[in-house]
Residue frames relative to the residue before (quaternion, step in Angstrom):
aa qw qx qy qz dx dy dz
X 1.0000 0.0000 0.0000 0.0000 0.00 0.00 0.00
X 0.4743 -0.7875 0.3628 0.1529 3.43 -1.05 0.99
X 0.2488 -0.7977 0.4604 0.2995 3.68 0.45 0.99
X 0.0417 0.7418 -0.6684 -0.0343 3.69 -0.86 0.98
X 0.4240 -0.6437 0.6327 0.0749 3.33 -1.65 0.92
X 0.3875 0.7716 -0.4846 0.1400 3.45 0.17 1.19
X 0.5812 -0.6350 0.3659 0.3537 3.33 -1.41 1.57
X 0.2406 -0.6249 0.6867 0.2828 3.74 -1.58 -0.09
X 0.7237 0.4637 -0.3379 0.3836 3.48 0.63 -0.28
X 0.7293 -0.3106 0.3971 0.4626 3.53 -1.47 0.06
X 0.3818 0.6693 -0.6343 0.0639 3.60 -1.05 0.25
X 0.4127 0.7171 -0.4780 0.2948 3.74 0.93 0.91
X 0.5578 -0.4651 0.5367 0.4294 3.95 -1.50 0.67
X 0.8272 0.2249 -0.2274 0.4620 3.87 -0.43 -0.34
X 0.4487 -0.6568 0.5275 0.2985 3.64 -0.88 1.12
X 0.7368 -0.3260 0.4946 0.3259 3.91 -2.12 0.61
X 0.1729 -0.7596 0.5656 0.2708 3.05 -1.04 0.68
X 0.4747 -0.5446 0.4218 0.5478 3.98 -0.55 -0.29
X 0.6953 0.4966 -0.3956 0.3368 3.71 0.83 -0.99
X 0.6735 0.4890 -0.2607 0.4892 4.34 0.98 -0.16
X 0.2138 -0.7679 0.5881 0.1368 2.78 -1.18 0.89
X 0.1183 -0.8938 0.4323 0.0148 3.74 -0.26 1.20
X 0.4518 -0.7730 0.4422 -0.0525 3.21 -1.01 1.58
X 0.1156 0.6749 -0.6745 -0.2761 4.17 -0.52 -0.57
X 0.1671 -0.7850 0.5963 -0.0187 3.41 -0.94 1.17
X 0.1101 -0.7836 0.5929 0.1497 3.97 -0.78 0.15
X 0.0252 -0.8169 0.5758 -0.0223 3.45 -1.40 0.33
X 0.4207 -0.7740 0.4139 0.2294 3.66 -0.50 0.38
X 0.1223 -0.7779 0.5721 0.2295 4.10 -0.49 0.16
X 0.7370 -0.4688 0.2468 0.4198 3.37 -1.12 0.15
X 0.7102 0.4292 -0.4082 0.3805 3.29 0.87 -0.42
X 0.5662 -0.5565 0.4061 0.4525 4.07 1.13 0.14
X 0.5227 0.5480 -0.5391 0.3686 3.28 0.67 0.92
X 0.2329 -0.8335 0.4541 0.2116 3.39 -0.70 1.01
X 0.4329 -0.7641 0.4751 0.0544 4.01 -0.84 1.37
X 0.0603 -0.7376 0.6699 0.0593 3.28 -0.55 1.02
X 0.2474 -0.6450 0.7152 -0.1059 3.03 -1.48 1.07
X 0.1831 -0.5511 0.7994 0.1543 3.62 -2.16 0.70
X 0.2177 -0.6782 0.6975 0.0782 3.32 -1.23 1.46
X 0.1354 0.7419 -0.6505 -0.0898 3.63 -1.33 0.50
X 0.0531 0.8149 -0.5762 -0.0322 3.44 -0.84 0.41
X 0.4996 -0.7441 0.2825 0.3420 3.61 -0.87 0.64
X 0.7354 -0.5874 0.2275 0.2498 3.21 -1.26 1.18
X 0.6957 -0.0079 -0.1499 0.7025 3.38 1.41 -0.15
X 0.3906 0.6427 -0.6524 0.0937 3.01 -1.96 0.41
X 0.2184 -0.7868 0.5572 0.1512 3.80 -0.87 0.46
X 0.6811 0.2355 -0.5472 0.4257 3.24 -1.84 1.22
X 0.5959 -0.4629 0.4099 0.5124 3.17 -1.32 -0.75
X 0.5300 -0.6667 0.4822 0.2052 3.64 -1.77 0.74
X 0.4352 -0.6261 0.5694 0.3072 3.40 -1.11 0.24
X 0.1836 -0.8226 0.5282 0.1026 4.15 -0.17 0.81
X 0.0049 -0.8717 0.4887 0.0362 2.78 -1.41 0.12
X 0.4137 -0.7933 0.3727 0.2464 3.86 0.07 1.88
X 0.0229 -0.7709 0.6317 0.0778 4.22 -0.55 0.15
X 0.2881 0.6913 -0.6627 0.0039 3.43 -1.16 0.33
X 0.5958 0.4900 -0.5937 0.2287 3.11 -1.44 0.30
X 0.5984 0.0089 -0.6134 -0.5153 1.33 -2.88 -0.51
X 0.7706 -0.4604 -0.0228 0.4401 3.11 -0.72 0.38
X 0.7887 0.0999 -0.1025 0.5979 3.84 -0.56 0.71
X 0.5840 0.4523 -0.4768 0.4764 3.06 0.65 1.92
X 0.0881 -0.8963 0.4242 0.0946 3.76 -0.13 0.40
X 0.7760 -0.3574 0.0112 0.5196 3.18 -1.82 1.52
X 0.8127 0.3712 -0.4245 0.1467 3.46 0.00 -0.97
X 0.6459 0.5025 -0.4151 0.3974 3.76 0.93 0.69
X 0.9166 -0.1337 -0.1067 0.3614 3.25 -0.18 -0.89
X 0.3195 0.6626 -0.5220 0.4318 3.60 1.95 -0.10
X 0.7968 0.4485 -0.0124 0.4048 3.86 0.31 -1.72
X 0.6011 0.3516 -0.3011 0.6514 2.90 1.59 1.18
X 0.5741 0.2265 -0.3828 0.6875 3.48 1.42 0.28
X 0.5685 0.5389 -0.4827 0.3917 3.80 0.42 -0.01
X 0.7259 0.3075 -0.4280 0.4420 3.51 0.65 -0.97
X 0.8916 0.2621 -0.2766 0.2448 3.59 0.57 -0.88
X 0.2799 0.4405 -0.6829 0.5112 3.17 0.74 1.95
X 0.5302 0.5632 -0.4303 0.4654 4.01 0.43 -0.58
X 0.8089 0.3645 -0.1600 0.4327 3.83 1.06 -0.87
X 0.3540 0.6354 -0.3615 0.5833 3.30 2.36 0.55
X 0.6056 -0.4126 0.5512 0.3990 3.64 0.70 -0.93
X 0.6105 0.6600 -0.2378 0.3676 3.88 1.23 0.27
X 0.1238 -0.8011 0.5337 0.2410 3.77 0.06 0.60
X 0.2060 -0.8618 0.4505 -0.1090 3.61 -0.27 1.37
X 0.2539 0.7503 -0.6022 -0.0999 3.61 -1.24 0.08
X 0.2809 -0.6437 0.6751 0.2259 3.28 -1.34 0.70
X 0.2379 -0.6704 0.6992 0.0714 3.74 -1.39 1.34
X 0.3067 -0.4348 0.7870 0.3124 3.49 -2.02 0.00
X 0.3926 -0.6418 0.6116 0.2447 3.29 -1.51 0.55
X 0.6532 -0.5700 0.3101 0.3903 3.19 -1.47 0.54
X 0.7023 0.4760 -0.2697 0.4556 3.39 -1.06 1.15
X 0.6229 0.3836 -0.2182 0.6460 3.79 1.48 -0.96
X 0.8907 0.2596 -0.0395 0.3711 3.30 -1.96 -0.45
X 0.8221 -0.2839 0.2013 0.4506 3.72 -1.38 -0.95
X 0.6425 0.4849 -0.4533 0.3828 3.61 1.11 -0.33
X 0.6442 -0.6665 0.2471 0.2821 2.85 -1.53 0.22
X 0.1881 0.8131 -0.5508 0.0099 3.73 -0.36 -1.23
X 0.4119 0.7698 -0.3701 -0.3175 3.65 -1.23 -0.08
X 0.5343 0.2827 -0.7543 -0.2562 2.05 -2.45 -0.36
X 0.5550 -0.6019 0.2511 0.5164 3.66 -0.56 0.79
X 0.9241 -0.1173 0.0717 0.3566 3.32 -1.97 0.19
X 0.1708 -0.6048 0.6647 -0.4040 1.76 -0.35 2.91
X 0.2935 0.7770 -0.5397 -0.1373 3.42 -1.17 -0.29
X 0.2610 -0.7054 0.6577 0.0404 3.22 -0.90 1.06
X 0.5547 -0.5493 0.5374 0.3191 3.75 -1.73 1.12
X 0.5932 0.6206 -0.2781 0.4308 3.41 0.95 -1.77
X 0.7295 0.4816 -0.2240 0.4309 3.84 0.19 -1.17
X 0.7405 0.5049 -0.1771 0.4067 3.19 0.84 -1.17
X 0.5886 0.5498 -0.2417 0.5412 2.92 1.25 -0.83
X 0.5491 0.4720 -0.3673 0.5839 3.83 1.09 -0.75
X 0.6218 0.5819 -0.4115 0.3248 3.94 0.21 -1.28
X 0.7011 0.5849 -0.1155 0.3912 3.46 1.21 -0.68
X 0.2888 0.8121 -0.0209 0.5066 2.40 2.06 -1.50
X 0.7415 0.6355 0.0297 0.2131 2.63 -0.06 -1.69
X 0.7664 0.4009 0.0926 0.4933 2.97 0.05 -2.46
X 0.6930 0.3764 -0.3274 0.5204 3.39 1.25 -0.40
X 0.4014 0.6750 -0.3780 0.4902 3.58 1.16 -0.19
X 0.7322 0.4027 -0.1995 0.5119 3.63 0.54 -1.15
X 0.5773 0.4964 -0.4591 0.4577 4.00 0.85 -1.36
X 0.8841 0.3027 -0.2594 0.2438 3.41 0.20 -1.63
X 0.6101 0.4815 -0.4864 0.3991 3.69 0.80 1.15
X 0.6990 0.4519 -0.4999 0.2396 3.40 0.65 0.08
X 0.9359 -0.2012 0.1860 0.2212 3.39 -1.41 0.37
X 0.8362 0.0645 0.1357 0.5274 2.77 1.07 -2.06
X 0.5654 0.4832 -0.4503 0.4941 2.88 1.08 1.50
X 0.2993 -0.7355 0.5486 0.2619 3.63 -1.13 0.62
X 0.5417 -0.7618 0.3353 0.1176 2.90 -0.96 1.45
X 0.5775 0.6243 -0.2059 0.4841 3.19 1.36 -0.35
X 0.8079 0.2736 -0.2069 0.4791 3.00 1.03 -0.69
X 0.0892 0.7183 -0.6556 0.2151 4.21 0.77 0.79
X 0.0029 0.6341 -0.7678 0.0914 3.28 -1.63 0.90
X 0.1186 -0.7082 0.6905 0.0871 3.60 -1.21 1.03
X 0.2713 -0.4795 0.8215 0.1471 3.67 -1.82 1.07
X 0.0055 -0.6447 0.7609 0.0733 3.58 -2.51 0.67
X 0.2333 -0.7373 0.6179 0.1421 3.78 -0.51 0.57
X 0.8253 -0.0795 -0.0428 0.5574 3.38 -1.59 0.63
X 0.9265 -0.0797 -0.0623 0.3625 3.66 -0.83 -0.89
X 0.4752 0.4383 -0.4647 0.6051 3.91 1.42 0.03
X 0.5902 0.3530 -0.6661 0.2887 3.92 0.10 0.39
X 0.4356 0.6053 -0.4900 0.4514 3.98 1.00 -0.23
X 0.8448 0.3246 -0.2521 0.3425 3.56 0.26 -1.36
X 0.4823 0.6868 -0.3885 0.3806 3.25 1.86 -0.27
X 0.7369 0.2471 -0.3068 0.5493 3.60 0.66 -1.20
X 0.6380 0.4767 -0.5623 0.2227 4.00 0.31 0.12
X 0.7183 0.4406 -0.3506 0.4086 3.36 1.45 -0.02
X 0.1712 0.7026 -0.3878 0.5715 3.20 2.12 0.87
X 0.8653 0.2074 -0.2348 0.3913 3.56 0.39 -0.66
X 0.7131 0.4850 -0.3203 0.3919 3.48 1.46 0.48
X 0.6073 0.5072 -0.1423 0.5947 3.22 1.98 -0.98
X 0.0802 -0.8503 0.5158 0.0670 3.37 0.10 1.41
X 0.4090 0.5979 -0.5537 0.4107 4.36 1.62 0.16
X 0.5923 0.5863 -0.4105 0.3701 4.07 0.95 -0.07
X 0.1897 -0.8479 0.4844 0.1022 3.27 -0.69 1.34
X 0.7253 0.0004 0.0231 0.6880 3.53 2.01 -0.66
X 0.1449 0.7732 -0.6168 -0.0274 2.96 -1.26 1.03
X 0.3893 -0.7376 0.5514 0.0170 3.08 -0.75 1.10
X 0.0015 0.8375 -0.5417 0.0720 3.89 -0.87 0.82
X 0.1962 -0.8181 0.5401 -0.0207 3.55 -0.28 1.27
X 0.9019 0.1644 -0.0932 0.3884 3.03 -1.23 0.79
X 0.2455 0.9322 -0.2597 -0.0573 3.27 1.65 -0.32
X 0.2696 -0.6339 0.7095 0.1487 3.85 -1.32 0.40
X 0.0562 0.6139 -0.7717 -0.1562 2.90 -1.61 0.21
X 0.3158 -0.8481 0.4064 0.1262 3.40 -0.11 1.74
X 0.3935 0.6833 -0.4365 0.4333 3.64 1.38 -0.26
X 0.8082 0.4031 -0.0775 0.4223 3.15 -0.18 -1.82
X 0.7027 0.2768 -0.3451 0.5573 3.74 1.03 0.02
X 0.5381 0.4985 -0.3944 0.5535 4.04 1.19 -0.25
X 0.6005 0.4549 -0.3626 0.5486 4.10 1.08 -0.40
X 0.7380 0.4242 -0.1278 0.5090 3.86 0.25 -1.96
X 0.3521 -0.5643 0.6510 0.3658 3.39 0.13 -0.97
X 0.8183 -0.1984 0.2947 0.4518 3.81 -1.37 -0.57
X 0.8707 -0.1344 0.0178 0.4727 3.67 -0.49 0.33
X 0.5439 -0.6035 0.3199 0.4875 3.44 1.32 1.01
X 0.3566 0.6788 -0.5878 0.2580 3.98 0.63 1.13
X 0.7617 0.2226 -0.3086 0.5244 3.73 1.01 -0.05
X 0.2673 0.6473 -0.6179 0.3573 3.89 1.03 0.86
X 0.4926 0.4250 -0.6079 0.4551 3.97 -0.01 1.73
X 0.5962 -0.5978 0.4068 0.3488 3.52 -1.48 1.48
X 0.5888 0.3924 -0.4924 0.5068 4.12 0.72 -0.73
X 0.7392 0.3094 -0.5005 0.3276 4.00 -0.05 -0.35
X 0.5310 0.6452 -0.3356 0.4349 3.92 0.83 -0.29
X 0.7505 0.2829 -0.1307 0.5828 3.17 1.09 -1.06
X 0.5600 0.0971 -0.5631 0.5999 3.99 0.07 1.20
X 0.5618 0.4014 -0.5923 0.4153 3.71 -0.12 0.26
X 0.7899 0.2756 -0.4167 0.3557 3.37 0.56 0.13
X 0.2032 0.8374 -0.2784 0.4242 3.04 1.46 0.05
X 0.8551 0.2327 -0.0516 0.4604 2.97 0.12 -1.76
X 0.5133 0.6072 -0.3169 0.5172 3.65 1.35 -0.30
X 0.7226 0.3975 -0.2926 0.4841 3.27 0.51 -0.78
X 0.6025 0.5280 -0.3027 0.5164 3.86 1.05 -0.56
X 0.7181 0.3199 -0.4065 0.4656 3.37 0.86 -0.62
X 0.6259 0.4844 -0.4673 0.3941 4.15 0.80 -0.10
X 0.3071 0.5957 -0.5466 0.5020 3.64 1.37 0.51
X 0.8717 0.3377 -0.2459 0.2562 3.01 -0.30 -1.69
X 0.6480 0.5758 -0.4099 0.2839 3.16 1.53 -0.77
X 0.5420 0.6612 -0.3173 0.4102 3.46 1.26 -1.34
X 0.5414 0.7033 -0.2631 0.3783 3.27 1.12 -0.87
X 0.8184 0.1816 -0.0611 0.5418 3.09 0.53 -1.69
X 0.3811 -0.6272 0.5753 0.3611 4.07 1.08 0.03
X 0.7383 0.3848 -0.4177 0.3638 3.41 0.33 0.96
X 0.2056 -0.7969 0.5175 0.2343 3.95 -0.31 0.16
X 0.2424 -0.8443 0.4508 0.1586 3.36 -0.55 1.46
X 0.4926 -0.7836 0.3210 0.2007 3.27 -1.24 0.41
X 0.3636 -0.7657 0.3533 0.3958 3.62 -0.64 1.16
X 0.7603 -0.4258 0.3081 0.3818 3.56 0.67 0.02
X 0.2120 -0.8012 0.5224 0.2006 3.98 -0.79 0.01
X 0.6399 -0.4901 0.1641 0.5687 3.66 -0.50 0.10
X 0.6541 -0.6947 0.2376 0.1817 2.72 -1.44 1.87
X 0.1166 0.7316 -0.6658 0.0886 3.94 -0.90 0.43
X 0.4430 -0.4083 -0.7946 -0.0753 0.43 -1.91 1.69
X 0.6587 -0.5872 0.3963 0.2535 2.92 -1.77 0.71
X 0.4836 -0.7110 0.4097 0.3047 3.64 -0.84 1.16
X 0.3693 -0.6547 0.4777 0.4547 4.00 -0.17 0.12
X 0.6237 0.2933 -0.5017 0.5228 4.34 0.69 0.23
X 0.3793 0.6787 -0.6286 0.0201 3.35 0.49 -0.01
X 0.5005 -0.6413 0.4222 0.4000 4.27 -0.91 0.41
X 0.6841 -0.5873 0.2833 0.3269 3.55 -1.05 0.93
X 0.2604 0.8610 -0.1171 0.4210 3.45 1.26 0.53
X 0.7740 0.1497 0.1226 0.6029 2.50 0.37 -2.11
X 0.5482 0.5755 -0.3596 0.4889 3.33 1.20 -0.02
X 0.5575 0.6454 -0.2647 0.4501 3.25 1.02 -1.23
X 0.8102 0.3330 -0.2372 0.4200 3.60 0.76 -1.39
X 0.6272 0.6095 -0.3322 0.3532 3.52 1.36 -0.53
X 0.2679 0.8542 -0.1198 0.4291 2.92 1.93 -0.55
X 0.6685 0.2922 0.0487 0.6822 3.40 0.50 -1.82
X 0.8622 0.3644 -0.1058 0.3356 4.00 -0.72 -1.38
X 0.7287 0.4109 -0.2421 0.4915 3.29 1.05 -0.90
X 0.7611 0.2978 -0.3280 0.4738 3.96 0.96 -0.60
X 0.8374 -0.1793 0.3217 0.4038 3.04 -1.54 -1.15
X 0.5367 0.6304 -0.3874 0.4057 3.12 1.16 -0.89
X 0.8209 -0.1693 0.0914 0.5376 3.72 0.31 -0.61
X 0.3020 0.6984 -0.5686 0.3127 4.13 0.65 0.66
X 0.1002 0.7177 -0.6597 0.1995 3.50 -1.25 1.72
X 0.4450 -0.8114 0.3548 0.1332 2.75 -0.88 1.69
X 0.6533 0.3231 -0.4675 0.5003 3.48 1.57 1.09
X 0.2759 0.7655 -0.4979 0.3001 3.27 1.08 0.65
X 0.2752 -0.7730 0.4505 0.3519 3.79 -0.92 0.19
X 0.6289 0.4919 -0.3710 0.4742 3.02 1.04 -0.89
X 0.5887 0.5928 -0.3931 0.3840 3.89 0.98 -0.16
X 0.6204 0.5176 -0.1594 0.5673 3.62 1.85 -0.82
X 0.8297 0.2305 0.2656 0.4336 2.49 -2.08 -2.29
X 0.4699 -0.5405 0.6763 0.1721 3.03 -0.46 -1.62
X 0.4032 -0.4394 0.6063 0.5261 3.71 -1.25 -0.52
X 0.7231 -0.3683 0.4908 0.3173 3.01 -2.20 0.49
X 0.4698 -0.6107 0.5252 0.3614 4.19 -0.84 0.48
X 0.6892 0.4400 -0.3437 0.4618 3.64 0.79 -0.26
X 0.5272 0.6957 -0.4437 0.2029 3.77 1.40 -0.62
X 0.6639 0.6720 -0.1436 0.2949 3.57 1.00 -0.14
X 0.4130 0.7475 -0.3605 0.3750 3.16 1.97 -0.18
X 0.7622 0.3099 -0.3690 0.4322 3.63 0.61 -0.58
X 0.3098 0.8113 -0.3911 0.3046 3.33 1.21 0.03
X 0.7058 0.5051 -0.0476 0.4944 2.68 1.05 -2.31
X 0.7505 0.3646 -0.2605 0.4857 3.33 0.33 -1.09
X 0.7388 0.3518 -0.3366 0.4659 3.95 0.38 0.22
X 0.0148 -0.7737 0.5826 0.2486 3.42 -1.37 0.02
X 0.2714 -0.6405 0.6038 0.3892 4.11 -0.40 0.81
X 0.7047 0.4798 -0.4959 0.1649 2.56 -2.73 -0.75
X 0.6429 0.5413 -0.5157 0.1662 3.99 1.11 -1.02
X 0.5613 0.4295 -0.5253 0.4739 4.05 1.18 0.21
X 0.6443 0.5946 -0.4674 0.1138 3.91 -0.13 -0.06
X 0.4787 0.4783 -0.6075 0.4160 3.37 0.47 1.30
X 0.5692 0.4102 -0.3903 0.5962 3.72 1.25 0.42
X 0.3076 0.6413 -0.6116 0.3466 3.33 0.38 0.80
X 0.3132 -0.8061 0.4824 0.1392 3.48 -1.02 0.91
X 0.6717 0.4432 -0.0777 0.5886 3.39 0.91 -1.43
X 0.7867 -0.4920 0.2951 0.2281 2.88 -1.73 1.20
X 0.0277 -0.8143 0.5796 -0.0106 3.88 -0.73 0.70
X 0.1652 -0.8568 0.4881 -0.0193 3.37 -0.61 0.96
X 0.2238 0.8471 -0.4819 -0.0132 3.80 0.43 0.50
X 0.2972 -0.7418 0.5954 0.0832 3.35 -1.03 1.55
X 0.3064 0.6433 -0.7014 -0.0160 3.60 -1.56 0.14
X 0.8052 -0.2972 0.4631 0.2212 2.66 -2.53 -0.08
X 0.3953 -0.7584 0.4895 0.1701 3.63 -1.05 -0.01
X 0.5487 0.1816 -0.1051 0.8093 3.26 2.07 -0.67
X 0.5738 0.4911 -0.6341 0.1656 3.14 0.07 0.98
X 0.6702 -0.5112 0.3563 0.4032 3.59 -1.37 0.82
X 0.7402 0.5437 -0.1808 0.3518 3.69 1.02 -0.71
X 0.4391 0.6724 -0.5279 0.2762 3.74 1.98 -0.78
X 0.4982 0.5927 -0.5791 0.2551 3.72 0.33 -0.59
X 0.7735 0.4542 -0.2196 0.3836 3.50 0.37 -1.41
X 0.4840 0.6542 -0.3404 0.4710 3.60 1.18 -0.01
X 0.6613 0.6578 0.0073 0.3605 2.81 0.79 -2.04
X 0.7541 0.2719 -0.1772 0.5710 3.39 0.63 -1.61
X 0.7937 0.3663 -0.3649 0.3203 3.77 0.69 -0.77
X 0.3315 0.5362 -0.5232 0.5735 4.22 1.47 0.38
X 0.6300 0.3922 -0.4823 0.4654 4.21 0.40 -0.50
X 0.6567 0.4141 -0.3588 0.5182 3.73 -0.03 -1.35
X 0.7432 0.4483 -0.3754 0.3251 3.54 -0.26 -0.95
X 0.7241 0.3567 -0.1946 0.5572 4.15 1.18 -0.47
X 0.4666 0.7193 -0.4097 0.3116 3.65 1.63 0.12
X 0.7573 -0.0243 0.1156 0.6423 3.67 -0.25 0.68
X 0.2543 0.7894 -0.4638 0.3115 3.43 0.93 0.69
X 0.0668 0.7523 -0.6348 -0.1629 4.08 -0.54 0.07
X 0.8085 0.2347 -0.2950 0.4520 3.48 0.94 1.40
X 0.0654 0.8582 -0.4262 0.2785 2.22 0.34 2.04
X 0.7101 0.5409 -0.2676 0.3627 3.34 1.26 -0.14
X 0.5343 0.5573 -0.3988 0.4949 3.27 1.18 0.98
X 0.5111 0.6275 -0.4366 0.3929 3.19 1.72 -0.92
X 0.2101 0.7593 -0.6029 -0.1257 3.70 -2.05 -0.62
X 0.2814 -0.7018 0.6519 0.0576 3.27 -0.81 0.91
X 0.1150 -0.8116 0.5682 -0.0719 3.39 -1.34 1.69
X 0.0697 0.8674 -0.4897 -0.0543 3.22 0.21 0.66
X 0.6591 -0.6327 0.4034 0.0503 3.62 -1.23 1.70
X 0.3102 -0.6580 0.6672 0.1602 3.96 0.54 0.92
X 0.9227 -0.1650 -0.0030 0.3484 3.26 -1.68 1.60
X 0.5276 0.6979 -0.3948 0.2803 3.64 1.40 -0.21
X 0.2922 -0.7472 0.5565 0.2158 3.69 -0.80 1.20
X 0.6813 -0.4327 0.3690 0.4609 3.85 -1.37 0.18
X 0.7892 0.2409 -0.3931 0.4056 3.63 -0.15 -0.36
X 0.3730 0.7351 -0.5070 0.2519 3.59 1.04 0.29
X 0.6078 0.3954 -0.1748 0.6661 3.37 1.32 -1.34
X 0.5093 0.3494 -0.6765 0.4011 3.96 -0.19 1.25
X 0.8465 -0.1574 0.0253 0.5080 3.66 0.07 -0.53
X 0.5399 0.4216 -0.6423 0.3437 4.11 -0.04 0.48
X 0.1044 -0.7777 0.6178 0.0510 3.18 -0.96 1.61
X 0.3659 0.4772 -0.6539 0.4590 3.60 0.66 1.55
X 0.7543 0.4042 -0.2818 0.4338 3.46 0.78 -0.23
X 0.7353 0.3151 -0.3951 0.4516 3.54 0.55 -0.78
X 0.5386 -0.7493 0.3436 0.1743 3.41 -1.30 1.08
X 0.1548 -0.8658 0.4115 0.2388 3.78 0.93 1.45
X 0.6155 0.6543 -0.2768 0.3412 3.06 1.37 -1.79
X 0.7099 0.5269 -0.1932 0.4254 3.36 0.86 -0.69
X 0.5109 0.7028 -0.1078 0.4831 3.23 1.46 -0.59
X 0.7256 0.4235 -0.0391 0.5409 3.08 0.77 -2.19
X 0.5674 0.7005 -0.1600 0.4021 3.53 1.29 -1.14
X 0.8188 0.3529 -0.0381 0.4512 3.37 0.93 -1.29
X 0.7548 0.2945 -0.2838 0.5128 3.18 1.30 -0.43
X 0.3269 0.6605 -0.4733 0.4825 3.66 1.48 0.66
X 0.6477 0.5237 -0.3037 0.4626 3.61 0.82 -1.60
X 0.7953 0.3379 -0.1884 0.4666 3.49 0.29 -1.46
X 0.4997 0.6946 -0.4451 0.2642 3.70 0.37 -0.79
């Protein structure tokens, strides 16, 4: 059994609402890692609810920006949870922050495993939200998990295609792939070496004054009040330097033009990331014969961490809206 260390008290960026009742819940995925999760659902309502699993973004956990679109969909009329993935935050897994597509994809997996047994949810109707990088893992597990009726991805990564390319596809050449692996593979010497896995770091601090608008953007969010948790990675450490090898060596999305169910992708307009939105709403409607559920929203002047927690900006109504229709 997996010793887990989990808080009972409040320790989230965005204050309780009165209208949600809020839960910590656990669950197991296939690989024996056990998942901790905040359940909220709204304080009144009758029959069973339509739910809906959230995680991300990517090295950050429930208590920031997943668990801030969980409660306020939970406050739409949604039974909801926001998980840590295996390896991050309160669930388990080891060795810490790891991440694996394959897992992650299960974590999800997963979370829907748990919606469709309880009581007071209809199983039929399960919808999954992903932020920055879980919107990548959101629609690849969109193209295997066919109990998903909507998923909906904000801000989106596709962490492959930047763990292959680098940032805006500037290191997508076999000589830059191939000392990036290089150096990975030297550092799982040294770790094995030392029984310890070192860390590549979270967003940098202090912040350099050329740093690109980007990295500002994320320090922004992780580094202040605005959204700093002291189990966040990107708020810390980081992932392990080695957590990326399967990253590298894989690339999602190659089944998402057979996606059936309804797909919503949201972004920014200045954000550094619309590209990756952008290119995977194309693939995903290419030679597609389902295409009329799909939609791509793009966010006037909105930058990428806008859509983690300014909720004048991210578009609930629009959100709440779409996965009613399709649900």
């Amino acid at each position: 059994m997996e010793e887990l260390n989990i808080t009972n008290e409040w320790d989230k960026v965005f204050p309780l609402s009165d209208k949600v009742n809020h839960k910590k819940v656990t669950f197991k995925n296939h690989f024996g890692i056990t998942l901790v999760a905040d359940q909220y659902e709204p304080k009144e309502y009758e029959g069973k609810l339509s739910a809906i699993a959230v995680c991300g973004p990517f090295g950050a956990v429930k208590e920031q920006s997943s668990g801030l679109y969980a409660e306020e969909m939970a406050q739409r009329g949604f039974l909801t949870i926001a998980f840590d993935p295996s390896f991050t935050g309160e669930s388990g897994g080891e060795p810490r922050y790891m991440n694996s597509p394959d897992i992650n994809v299960e974590d999800y997996q997963a979370a829907i495993d748990y919606l469709s047994n309880l009581d007071n949810v209809d199983k039929e109707k399960i919808a999954i939200i992903g932020i920055c990088g879980w919107g990548g893992m959101a629609l690849q597990t969109a193209c295997l998990d066919t109990r998903i009726k909507v998923t909906v991805s904000s801000t989106m990564y596709d962490m492959s295609r930047v763990a292959g390319n680098g940032y805006f596809d500037e290191q997508d050449s076999e000589e830059a792939r191939h000392e990036a692996r290089v150096n990975i593979n030297n550092q799982r010497t040294i770790d094995f070496k030392n029984n310890s896995y070192a860390l590549a770091g979270g967003v940098v601090d202090p912040l350099p004054e050329d740093a690109p608008f980007f990295v500002k953007d994320y320090y922004d969010y992780y580094k202040t009040k605005r959204g700093y948790h002291k189990r966040s990675l990107n708020s810390n450490g980081g992932w392990n330097v080695t957590a990326g090898t399967s990253l590298m060596n894989t690339r999602l999305l190659h089944y998402s033009n057979e996606i059936r169910s309804a797909v919503l992708i949201i972004h920014g307009e200045k954000a550094h990331s619309c590209y990756l939105s952008k290119d995977a709403y194309k693939d995903m409607i290419n030679n597609s014969k389902h295409t009329d559920n799909k939609e791509l929203l793009i966010i006037p002047n909105a930058v990428h961490t806008d859509l983690y927690d300014k909720k004048d900006i991210i578009p609930f109504d629009k959100i709440e809206e779409f996965i009613k229709e399709h649900i």
